[in-house]
C-alpha positions in Angstrom: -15.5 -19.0 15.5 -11.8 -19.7 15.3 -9.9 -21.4 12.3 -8.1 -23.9 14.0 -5.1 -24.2 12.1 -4.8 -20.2 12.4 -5.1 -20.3 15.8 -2.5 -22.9 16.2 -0.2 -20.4 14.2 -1.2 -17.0 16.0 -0.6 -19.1 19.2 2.9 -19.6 18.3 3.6 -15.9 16.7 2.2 -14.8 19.9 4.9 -17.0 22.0 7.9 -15.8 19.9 6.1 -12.3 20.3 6.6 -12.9 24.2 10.3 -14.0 23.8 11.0 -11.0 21.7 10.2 -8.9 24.3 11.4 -10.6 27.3 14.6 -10.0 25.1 14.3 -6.4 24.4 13.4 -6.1 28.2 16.6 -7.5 29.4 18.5 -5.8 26.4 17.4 -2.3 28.0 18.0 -3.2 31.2 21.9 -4.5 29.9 22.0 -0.9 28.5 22.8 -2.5 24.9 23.8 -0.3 22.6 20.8 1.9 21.2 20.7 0.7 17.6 20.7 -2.8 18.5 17.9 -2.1 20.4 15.7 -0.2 18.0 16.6 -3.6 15.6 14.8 -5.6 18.1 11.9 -3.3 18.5 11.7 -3.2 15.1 11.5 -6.8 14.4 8.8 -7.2 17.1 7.0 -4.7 15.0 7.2 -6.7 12.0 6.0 -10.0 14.6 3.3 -8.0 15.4 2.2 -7.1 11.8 2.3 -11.0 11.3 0.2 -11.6 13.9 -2.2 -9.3 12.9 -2.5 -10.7 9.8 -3.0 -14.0 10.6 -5.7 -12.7 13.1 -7.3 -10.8 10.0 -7.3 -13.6 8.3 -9.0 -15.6 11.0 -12.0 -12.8 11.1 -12.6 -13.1 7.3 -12.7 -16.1 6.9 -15.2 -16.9 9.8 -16.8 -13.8 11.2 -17.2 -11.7 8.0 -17.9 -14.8 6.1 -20.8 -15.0 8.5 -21.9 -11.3 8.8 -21.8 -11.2 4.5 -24.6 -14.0 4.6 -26.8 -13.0 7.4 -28.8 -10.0 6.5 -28.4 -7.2 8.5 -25.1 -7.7 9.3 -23.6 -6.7 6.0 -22.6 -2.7 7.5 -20.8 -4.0 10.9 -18.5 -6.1 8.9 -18.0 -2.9 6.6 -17.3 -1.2 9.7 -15.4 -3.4 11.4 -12.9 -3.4 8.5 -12.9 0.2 8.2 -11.6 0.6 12.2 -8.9 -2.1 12.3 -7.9 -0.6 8.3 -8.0 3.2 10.2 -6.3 1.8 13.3 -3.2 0.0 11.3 -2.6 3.3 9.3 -2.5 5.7 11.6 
């Protein structure tokens, strides 16, 4: 189950994600200065971050939506959020 209109926008985070890094690639190999290159890397951070969220987004609105209404499949939503909530704080 995908969200159309997210997927259209992870899509394009994901293709600015793989410019990003085709940039920071060639910036290392250019031996740019250091702290311009920690600013990229940090900015593709941040990219990633949104596209996480927008992939969160995605999952709660379809696949939790759906595990919340069937029975049974209440705890491996709960558990599902806990991992990716344990994952992106660590």
């Amino acid at each position: 189950m995908v969200n159309q209109h997210i997927k259209k926008r992870a899509l394009h985070r994901a293709r600015i994600l793989e410019g990003q890094m085709k940039g920071l690639a060639k910036a290392i190999e250019e031996e740019q200065y250091c702290v311009d290159l920690m600013l990229q890397s940090l900015s593709i951070q941040e990219s990633l971050k949104s596209l996480n969220r927008l992939l969160l987004e995605n999952h709660l609105k379809t696949h939790v939506k759906h595990q919340l209404q069937k029975k049974g499949e209440e705890e491996r939503a709960v558990q599902e959020l806990i991992k990716v909530y344990t994952l992106s704080n660590k």
